[in-house]
N, CA, C and O of each residue as an XYZ file, in Angstrom:
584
protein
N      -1.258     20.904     -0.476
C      -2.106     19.761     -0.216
C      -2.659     19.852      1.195
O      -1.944     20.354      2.062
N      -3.942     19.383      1.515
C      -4.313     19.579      2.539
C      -3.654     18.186      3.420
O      -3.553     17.009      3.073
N      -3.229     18.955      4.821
C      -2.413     18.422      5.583
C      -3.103     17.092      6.206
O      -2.454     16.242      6.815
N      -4.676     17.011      5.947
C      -5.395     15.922      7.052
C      -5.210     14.546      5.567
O      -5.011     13.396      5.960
N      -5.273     14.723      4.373
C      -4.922     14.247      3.156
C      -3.493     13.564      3.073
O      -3.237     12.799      2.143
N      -2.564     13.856      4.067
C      -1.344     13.122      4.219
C      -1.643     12.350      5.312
O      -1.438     11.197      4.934
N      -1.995     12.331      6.405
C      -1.971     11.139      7.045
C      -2.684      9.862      6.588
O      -2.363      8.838      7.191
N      -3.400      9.783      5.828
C      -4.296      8.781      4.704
C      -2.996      7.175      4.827
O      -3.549      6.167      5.268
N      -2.253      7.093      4.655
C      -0.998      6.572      4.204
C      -0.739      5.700      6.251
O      -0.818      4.667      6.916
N      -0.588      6.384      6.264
C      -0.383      6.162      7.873
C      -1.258      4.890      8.340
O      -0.725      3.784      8.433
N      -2.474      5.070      8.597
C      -3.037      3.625      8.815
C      -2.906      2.811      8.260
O      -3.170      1.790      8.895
N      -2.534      2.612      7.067
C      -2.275      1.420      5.788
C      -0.782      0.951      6.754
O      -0.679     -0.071      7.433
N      -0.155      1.590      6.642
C       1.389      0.918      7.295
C       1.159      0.524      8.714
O       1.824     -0.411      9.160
N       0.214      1.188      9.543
C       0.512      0.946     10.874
C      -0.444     -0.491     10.649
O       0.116     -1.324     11.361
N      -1.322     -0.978     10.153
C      -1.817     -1.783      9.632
C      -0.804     -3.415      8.993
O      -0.587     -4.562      9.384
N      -0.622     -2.950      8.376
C       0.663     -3.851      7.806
C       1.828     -4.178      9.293
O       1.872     -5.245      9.905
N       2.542     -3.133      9.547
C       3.339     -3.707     10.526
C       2.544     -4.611     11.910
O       3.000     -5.507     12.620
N       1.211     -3.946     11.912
C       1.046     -4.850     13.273
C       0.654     -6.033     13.249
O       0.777     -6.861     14.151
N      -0.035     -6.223     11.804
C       0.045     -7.809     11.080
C       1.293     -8.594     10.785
O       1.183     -9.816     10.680
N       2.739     -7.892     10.607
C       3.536     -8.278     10.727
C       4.311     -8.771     12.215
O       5.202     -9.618     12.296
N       3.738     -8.033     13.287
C       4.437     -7.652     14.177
C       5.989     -7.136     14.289
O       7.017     -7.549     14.827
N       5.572     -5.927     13.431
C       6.938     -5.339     12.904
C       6.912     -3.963     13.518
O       5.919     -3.459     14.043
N       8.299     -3.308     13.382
C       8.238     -1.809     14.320
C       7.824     -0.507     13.029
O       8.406     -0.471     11.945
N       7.089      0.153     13.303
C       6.574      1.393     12.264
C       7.443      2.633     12.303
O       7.305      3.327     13.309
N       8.159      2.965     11.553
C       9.160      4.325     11.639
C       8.234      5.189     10.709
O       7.903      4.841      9.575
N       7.779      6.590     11.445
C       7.157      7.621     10.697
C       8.347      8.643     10.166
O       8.992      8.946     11.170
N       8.842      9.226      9.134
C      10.200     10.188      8.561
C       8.953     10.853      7.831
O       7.951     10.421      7.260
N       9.484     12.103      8.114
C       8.970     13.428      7.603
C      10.153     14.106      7.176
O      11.081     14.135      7.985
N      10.301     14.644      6.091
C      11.125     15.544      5.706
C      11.216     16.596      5.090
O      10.946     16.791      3.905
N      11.700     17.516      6.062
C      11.944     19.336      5.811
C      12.906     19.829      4.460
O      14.082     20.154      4.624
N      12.418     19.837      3.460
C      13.011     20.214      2.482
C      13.490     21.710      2.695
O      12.634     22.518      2.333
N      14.392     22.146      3.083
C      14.993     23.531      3.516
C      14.923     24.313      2.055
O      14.647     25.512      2.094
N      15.063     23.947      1.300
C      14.898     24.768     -0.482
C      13.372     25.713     -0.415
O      13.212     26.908     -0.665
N      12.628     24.948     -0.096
C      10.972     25.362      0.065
C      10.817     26.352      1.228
O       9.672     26.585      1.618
N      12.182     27.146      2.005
C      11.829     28.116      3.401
C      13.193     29.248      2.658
O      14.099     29.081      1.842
N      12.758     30.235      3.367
C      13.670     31.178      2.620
C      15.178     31.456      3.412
O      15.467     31.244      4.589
N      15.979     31.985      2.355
C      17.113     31.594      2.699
C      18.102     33.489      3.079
O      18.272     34.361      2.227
N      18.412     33.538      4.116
C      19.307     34.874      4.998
C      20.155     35.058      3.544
O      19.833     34.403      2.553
N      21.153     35.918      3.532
C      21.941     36.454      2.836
C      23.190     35.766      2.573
O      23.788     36.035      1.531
N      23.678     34.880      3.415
C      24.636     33.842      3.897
C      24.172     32.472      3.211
O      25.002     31.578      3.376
N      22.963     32.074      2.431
C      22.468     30.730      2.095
C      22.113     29.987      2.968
O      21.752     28.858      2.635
N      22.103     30.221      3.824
C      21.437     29.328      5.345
C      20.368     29.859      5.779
O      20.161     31.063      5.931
N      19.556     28.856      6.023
C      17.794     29.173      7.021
C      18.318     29.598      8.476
O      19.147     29.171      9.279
N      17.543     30.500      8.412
C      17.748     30.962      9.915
C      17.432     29.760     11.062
O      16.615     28.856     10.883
N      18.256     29.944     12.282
C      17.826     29.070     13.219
C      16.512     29.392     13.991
O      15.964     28.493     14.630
N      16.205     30.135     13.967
C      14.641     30.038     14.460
C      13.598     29.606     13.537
O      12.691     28.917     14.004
N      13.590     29.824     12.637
C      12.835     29.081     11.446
C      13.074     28.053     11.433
O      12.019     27.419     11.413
N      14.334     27.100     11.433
C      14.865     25.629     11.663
C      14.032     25.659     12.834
O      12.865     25.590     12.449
N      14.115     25.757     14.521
C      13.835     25.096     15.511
C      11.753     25.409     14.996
O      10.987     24.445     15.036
N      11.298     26.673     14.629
C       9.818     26.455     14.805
C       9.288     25.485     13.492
O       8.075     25.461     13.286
N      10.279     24.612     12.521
C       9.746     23.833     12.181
C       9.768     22.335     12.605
O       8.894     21.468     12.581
N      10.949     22.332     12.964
C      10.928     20.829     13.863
C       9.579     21.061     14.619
O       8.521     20.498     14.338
N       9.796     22.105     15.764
C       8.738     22.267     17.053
C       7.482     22.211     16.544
O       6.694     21.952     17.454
N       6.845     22.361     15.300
C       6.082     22.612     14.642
C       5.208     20.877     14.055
O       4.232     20.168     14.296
N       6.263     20.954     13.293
C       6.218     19.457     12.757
C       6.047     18.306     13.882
O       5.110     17.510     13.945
N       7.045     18.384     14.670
C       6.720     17.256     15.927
C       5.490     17.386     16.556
O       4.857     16.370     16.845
N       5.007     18.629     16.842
C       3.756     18.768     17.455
C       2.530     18.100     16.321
O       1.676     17.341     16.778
N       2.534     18.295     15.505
C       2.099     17.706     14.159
C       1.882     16.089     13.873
O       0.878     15.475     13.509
N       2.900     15.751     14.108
C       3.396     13.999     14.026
C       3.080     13.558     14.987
O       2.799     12.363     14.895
N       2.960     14.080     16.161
C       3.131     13.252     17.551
C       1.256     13.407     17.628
O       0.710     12.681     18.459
N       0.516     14.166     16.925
C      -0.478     14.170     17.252
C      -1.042     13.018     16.582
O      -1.970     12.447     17.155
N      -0.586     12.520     15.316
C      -1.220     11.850     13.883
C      -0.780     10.775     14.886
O      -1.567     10.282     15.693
N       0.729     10.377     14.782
C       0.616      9.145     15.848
C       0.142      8.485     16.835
O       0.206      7.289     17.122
N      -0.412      9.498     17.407
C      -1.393      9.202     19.000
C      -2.465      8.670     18.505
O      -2.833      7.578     18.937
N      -3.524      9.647     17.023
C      -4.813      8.977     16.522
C      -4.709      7.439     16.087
O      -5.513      6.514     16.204
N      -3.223      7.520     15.458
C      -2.864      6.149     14.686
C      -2.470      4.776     15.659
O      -2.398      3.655     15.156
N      -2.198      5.060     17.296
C      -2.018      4.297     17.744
C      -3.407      3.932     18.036
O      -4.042      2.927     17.719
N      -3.749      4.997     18.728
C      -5.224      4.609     19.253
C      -6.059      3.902     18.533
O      -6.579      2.964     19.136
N      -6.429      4.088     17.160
C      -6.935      3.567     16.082
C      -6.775      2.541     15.874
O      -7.801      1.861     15.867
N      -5.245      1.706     15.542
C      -4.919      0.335     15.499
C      -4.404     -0.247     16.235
O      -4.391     -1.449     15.974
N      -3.843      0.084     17.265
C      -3.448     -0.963     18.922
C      -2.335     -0.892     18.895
O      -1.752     -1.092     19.961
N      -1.277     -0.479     17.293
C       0.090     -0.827     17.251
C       0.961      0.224     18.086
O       1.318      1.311     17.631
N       1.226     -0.200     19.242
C       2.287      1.006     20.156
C       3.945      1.133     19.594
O       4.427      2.143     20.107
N       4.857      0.497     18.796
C       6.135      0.522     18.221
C       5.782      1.360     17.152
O       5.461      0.963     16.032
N       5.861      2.755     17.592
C       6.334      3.725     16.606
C       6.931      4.668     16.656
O       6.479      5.555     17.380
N       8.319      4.942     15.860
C       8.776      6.375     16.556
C       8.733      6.981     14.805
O       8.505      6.582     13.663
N       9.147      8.267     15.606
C       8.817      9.559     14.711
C      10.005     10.071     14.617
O      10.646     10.348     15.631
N      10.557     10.308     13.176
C      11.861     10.852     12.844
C      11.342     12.038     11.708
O      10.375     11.811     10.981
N      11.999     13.150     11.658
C      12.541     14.323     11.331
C      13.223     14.379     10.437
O      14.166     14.981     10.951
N      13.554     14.181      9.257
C      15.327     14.644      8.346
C      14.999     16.002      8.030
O      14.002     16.600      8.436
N      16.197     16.606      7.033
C      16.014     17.339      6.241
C      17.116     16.936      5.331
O      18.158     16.304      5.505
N      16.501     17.559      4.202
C      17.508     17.451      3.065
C      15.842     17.064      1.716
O      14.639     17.313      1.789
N      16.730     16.373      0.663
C      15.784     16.370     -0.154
C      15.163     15.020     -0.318
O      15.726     13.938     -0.483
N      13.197     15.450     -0.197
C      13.073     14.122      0.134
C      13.024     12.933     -0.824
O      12.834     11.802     -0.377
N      13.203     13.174     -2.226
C      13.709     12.162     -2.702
C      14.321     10.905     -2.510
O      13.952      9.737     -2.637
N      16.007     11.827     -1.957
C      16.531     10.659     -1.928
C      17.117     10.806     -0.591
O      18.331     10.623     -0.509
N      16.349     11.158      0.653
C      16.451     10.364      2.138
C      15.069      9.779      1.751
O      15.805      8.926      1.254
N      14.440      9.583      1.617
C      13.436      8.218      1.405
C      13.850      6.980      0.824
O      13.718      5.813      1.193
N      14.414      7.542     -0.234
C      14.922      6.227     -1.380
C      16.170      5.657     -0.583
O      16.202      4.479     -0.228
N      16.987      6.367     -0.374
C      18.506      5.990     -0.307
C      19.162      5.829      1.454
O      19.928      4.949      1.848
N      18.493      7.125      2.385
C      19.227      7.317      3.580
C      18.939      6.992      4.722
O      19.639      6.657      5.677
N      17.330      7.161      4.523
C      16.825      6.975      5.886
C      16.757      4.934      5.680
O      17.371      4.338      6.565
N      15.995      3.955      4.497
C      16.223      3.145      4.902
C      17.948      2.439      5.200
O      18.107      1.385      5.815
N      18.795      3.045      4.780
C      20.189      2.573      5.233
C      20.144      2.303      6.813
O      20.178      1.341      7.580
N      20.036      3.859      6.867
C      20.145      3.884      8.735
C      19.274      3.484      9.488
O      19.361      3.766     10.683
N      18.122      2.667      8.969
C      16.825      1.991      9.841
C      16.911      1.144      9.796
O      16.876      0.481     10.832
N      17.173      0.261      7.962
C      17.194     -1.095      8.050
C      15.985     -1.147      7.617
O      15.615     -2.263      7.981
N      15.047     -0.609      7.020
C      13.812     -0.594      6.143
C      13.546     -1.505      5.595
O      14.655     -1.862      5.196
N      12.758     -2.315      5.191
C      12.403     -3.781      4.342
C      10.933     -3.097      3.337
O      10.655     -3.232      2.145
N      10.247     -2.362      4.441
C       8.896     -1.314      3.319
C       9.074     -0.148      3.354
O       9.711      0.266      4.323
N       8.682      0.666      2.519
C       8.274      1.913      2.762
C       6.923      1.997      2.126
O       6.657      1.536      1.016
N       6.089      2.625      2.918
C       4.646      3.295      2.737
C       4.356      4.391      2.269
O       4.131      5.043      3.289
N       4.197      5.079      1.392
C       4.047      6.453      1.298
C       2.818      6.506      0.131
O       2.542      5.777     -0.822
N       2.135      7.919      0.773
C       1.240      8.080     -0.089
C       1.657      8.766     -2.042
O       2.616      9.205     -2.675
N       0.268      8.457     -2.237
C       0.607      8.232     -3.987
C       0.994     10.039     -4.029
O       2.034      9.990     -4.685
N       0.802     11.331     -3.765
C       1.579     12.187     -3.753
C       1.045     12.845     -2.958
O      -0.090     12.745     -2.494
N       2.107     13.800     -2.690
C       1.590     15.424     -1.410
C       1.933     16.462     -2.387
O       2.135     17.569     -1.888
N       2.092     16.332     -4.178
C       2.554     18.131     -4.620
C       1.229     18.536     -5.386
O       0.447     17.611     -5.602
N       1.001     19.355     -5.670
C       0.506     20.189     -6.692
C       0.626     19.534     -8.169
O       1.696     19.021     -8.497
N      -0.356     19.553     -8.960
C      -0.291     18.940    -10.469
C       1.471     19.786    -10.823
O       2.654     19.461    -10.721
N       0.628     21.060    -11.295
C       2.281     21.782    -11.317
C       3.304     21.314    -11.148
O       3.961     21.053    -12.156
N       3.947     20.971     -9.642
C       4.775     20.366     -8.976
C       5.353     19.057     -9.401
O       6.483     18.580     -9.299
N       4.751     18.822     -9.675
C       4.781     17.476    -10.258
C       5.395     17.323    -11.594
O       6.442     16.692    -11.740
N       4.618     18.021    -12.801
C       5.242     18.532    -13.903
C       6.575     18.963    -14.019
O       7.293     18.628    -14.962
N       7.003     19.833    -12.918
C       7.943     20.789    -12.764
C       8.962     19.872    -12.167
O      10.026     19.893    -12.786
N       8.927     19.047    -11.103
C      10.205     18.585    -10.622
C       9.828     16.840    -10.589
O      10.733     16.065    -10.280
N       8.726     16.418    -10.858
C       8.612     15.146    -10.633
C       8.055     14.595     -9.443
O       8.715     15.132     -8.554
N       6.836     13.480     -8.657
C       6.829     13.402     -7.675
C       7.779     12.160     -6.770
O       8.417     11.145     -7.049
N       7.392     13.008     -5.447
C       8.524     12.255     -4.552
C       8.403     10.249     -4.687
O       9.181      9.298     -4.625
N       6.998     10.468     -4.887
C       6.316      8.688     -4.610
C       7.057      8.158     -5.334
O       7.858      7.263     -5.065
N       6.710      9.033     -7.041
C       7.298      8.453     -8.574
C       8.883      7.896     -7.960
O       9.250      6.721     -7.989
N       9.478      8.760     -7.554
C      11.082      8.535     -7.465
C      11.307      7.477     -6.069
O      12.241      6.680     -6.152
N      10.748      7.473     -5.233
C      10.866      6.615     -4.349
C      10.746      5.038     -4.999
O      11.603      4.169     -5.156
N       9.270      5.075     -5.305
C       8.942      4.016     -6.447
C      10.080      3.085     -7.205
O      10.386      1.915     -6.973
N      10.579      3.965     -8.146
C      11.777      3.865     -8.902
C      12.736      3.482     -8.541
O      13.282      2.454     -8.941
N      13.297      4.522     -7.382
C      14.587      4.206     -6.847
C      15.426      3.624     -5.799
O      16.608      3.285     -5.765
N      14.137      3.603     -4.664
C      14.507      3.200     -3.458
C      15.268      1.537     -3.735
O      15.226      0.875     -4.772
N      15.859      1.230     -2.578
C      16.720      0.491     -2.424
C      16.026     -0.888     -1.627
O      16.558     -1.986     -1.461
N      14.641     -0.431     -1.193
C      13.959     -1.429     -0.475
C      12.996     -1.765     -1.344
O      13.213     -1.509     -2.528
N      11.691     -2.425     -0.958
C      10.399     -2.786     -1.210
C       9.413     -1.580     -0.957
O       9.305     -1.178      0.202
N       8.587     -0.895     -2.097
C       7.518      0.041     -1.771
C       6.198     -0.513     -2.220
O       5.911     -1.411     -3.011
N       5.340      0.457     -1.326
C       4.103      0.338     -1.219
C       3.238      1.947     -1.581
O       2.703      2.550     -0.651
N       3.214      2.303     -2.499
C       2.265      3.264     -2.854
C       0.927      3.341     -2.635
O       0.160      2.553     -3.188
N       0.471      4.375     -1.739
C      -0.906      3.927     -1.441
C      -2.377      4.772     -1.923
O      -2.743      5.607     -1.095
N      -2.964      4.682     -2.764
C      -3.748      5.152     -3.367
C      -5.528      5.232     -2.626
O      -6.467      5.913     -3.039
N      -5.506      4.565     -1.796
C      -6.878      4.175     -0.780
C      -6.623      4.422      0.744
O      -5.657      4.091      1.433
N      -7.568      4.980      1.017
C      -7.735      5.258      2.619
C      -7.842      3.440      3.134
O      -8.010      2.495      2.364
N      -7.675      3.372      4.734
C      -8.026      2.106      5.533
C      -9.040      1.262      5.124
O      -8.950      0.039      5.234
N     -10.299      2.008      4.515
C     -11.148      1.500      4.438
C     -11.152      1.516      2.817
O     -12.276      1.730      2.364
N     -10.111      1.329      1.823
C     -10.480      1.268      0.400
C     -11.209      2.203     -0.458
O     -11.645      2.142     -1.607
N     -11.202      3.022      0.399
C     -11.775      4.452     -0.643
C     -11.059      5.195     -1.021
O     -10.156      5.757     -0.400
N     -11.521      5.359     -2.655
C      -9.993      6.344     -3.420
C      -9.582      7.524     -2.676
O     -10.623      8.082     -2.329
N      -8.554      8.187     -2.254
C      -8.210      9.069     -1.976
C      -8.024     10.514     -3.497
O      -7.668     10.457     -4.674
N      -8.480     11.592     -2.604
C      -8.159     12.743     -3.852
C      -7.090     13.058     -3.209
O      -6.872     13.306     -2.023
N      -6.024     12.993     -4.743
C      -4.346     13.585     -4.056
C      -4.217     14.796     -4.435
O      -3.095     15.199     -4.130
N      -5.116     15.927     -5.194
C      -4.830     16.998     -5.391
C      -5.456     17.729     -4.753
O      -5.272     18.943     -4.845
Protein backbone atom coordinates (compact mmCIF):
# COMPACT_ATOMS: atom_id res chain seq x y z
CA UNK A 1 0.00 0.00 0.00
CA UNK A 2 1.23 3.24 -0.71
CA UNK A 3 2.72 4.72 2.42
CA UNK A 4 1.26 8.57 1.84
CA UNK A 5 -2.41 6.39 1.73
CA UNK A 6 -1.86 5.54 5.49
CA UNK A 7 -1.61 8.71 6.97
CA UNK A 8 -5.31 9.53 5.53
CA UNK A 9 -6.63 8.26 9.09
CA UNK A 10 -4.43 10.57 11.04
CA UNK A 11 -6.20 13.89 10.55
CA UNK A 12 -9.64 12.38 11.24
CA UNK A 13 -8.33 11.49 14.90
CA UNK A 14 -6.16 14.42 15.42
CA UNK A 15 -9.42 16.16 14.54
CA UNK A 16 -11.65 14.40 16.93
CA UNK A 17 -9.27 14.62 19.90
CA UNK A 18 -8.76 18.33 19.61
CA UNK A 19 -12.56 18.75 19.57
CA UNK A 20 -12.46 16.69 22.45
CA UNK A 21 -9.59 18.23 24.02
CA UNK A 22 -8.23 14.87 24.39
CA UNK A 23 -4.47 13.50 24.11
CA UNK A 24 -3.76 11.64 20.46
CA UNK A 25 -1.51 8.40 20.81
CA UNK A 26 -0.08 7.45 17.22
CA UNK A 27 1.01 3.08 17.59
CA UNK A 28 2.53 1.70 14.65
CA UNK A 29 3.27 -1.79 14.63
CA UNK A 30 6.29 -3.89 13.39
CA UNK A 31 4.98 -7.17 12.64
CA UNK A 32 8.48 -9.10 12.88
CA UNK A 33 6.77 -12.31 10.80
CA UNK A 34 6.81 -9.92 7.59
CA UNK A 35 11.17 -9.39 8.01
CA UNK A 36 13.27 -12.36 7.64
CA UNK A 37 14.29 -14.49 10.18
CA UNK A 38 18.62 -15.68 11.04
CA UNK A 39 18.88 -19.38 11.57
CA UNK A 40 18.16 -19.06 15.39
CA UNK A 41 14.29 -17.64 14.64
CA UNK A 42 15.17 -14.20 15.65
CA UNK A 43 15.44 -10.87 13.43
CA UNK A 44 18.63 -9.68 13.48
CA UNK A 45 19.39 -6.64 15.63
CA UNK A 46 20.30 -4.37 13.05
CA UNK A 47 17.29 -4.94 11.07
CA UNK A 48 15.28 -4.43 14.50
CA UNK A 49 17.19 -0.98 15.28
CA UNK A 50 16.96 0.27 11.17
CA UNK A 51 13.31 -0.30 11.55
CA UNK A 52 12.42 1.50 14.58
CA UNK A 53 15.13 4.30 13.22
CA UNK A 54 13.31 4.05 10.12
CA UNK A 55 9.79 4.10 11.18
CA UNK A 56 10.32 6.95 13.78
CA UNK A 57 11.86 9.04 11.19
CA UNK A 58 8.62 8.24 9.29
CA UNK A 59 6.05 9.05 12.16
CA UNK A 60 7.74 11.93 13.53
CA UNK A 61 7.53 13.42 10.11
CA UNK A 62 3.49 12.60 9.55
CA UNK A 63 3.13 14.08 13.05
CA UNK A 64 4.83 17.36 12.51
CA UNK A 65 2.40 17.77 9.07
CA UNK A 66 -0.50 16.65 11.42
CA UNK A 67 0.28 19.06 14.08
CA UNK A 68 0.88 21.81 11.90
CA UNK A 69 -2.27 21.12 9.99
CA UNK A 70 -4.65 21.00 13.03
CA UNK A 71 -3.10 23.05 16.02
CA UNK A 72 -3.40 19.79 18.18
CA UNK A 73 0.25 19.67 19.98
CA UNK A 74 -0.62 16.33 22.60
CA UNK A 75 0.73 13.69 20.58
CA UNK A 76 3.11 11.05 21.15
CA UNK A 77 4.27 8.35 18.93
CA UNK A 78 4.59 4.73 20.04
CA UNK A 79 6.30 1.75 18.29
CA UNK A 80 5.13 -2.04 19.31
CA UNK A 81 5.88 -5.07 17.76
CA UNK A 82 4.19 -8.15 17.80
CA UNK A 83 0.97 -8.85 15.88
CA UNK A 84 -1.02 -6.07 14.98
CA UNK A 85 -4.18 -7.49 15.51
CA UNK A 86 -4.24 -7.94 18.76
CA UNK A 87 -1.83 -5.00 20.24
CA UNK A 88 -4.47 -2.78 18.70
CA UNK A 89 -7.46 -4.65 19.93
CA UNK A 90 -6.25 -5.90 23.25
CA UNK A 91 -2.61 -4.27 24.48
CA UNK A 92 -1.83 -1.15 23.55
CA UNK A 93 -5.40 0.24 24.68
CA UNK A 94 -4.85 -1.59 28.22
CA UNK A 95 -1.62 0.23 28.72
CA UNK A 96 -2.93 3.76 27.43
CA UNK A 97 -6.29 3.71 28.68
CA UNK A 98 -7.81 4.16 25.10
CA UNK A 99 -11.60 5.18 24.98
CA UNK A 100 -11.12 5.42 20.61
CA UNK A 101 -9.22 3.96 18.29
CA UNK A 102 -8.91 5.44 14.71
CA UNK A 103 -7.64 3.40 12.14
CA UNK A 104 -7.88 3.36 8.62
CA UNK A 105 -10.42 1.02 6.71
CA UNK A 106 -7.17 -1.16 5.55
CA UNK A 107 -3.26 -1.02 4.71
CA UNK A 108 -3.16 -4.97 3.00
CA UNK A 109 -3.39 -6.11 -0.37
CA UNK A 110 -6.91 -7.65 -1.66
CA UNK A 111 -4.87 -11.00 -1.36
CA UNK A 112 -3.92 -10.23 2.13
CA UNK A 113 -6.88 -9.81 3.16
CA UNK A 114 -8.38 -13.02 1.74
CA UNK A 115 -5.46 -14.83 3.12
CA UNK A 116 -5.26 -13.71 6.76
CA UNK A 117 -8.10 -11.25 7.24
CA UNK A 118 -7.81 -7.42 7.73
CA UNK A 119 -6.30 -5.77 10.73
CA UNK A 120 -9.39 -2.93 10.77
CA UNK A 121 -11.95 -6.09 10.31
CA UNK A 122 -10.44 -7.58 13.64
CA UNK A 123 -9.88 -4.48 15.51
CA UNK A 124 -13.52 -3.62 14.59
CA UNK A 125 -14.68 -6.87 16.07
CA UNK A 126 -12.56 -7.26 18.82
CA UNK A 127 -11.11 -4.46 20.43
CA UNK A 128 -12.01 -3.84 23.91
CA UNK A 129 -12.69 -0.05 23.37
CA UNK A 130 -14.85 2.13 20.99
CA UNK A 131 -13.68 2.16 17.09
CA UNK A 132 -13.76 4.39 14.43
CA UNK A 133 -13.02 3.04 10.93
CA UNK A 134 -12.22 5.55 8.57
CA UNK A 135 -13.12 5.35 5.04
CA UNK A 136 -12.76 9.36 3.95
CA UNK A 137 -9.92 11.69 3.89
CA UNK A 138 -10.40 15.24 6.26
CA UNK A 139 -12.16 16.59 3.72
CA UNK A 140 -14.82 13.56 2.98
CA UNK A 141 -13.40 12.18 -0.01
CA UNK A 142 -13.47 8.41 -0.52
CA UNK A 143 -10.18 7.14 0.00
CA UNK A 144 -8.69 4.19 -2.47
CA UNK A 145 -7.47 1.46 0.05
CA UNK A 146 -5.91 -0.70 -2.52
Amino acid sequence: MDLNKRKVHLPKGAAIAKLNGAHLDVLHVLSTTQYGYNYGGMVDGDVINNLVEDTTQYLNKIVADVKRESGLEDIDIHIRFGNPKTVISFEFPKDHNIDLTVIGATGMSRLQRVLEGSVSSFVNRNSTNDVMVVRTSIDNKPIDVD
